[in-house]
Every structure is written in C-alpha cells, then in structure tokens.
N, C-alpha and C positions, 0 to 999 in steps of 0.2 A: 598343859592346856594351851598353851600360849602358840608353843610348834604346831599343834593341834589349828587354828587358827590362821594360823600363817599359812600351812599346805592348803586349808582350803580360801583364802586369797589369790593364792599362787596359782592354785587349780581354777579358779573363774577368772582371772585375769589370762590366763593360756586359752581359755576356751574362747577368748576373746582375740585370738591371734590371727585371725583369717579376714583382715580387713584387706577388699580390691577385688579387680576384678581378672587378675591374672594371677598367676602361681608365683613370680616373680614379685608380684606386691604385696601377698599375703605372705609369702617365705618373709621379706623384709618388714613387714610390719610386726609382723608376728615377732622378729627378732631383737627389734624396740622394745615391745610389750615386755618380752621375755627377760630382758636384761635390764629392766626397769623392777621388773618382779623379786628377780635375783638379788639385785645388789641390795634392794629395801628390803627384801629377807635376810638375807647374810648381814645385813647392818645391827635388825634390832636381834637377831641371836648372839652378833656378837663376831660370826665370820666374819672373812675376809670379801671387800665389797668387791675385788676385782673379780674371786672364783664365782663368787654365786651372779656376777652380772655375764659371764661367760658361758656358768651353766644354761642360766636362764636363757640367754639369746640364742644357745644351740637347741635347746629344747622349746621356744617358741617359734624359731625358724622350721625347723621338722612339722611343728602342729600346723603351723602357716601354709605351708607348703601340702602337708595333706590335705587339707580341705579343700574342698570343690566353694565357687563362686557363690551358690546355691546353699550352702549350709549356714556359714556367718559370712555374712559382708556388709561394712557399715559405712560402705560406699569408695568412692575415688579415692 
C-alpha cells in the first residue's frame, strides 16, 4: 500500500514538471521536481537517496522537456 502511494506522488509530482516557458526551463524544472521526488521516495522505502534522486531527475527532465508551454506552465 505504501509503494502504492508513493508511485502515485511520484506520478503527480512528474505531471507537474513542465514549469516555463521554454523546453530548456521545463527540461530543468522538471529535473528539480524529479529528483526531489526520487530521493523522498528512495528515502522512505528505504533506497538509496542518491539512485532514486538521479532516477527521478532523469525522468522529470524527459517529462519537462516533452511538454509543450501550453499543457503545464506555472509560469517563469
């Protein structure tokens, strides 16, 4: 129940990775988001905080980066 939980944290915090107005802010914000996500997952499972804050920020940059200006932006 608890990983249960956490994926979907993890999943609305990612959906949340498309903040800017360029690919280059949203790639980097996203990559924030992402490795903030990770490492506070990997923490309370018990992983290691450095893999899941690497996962995380490679897989928030990717979400970042695909989103258009127009789908999430929560500004400058």
């Amino acid at each position: 129940m608890r990983t249960m939980m956490l994926g979907l944290i993890i999943a609305l915090l990612l959906g949340l990775a498309g903040c800017g107005s360029t690919t280059k802010d949203r790639a980097l914000s996203g990559a924030g988001i992402g490795a903030a996500a990770g490492a506070g997952a990997a923490a309370v499972t018990g992983g290691s905080m450095t893999k899941g804050a690497v996962l995380g920020a490679g897989a928030g940059a990717a979400t970042g980066a695909m989103t258009d200006e127009d789908d999430v932006n929560l500004d400058d």
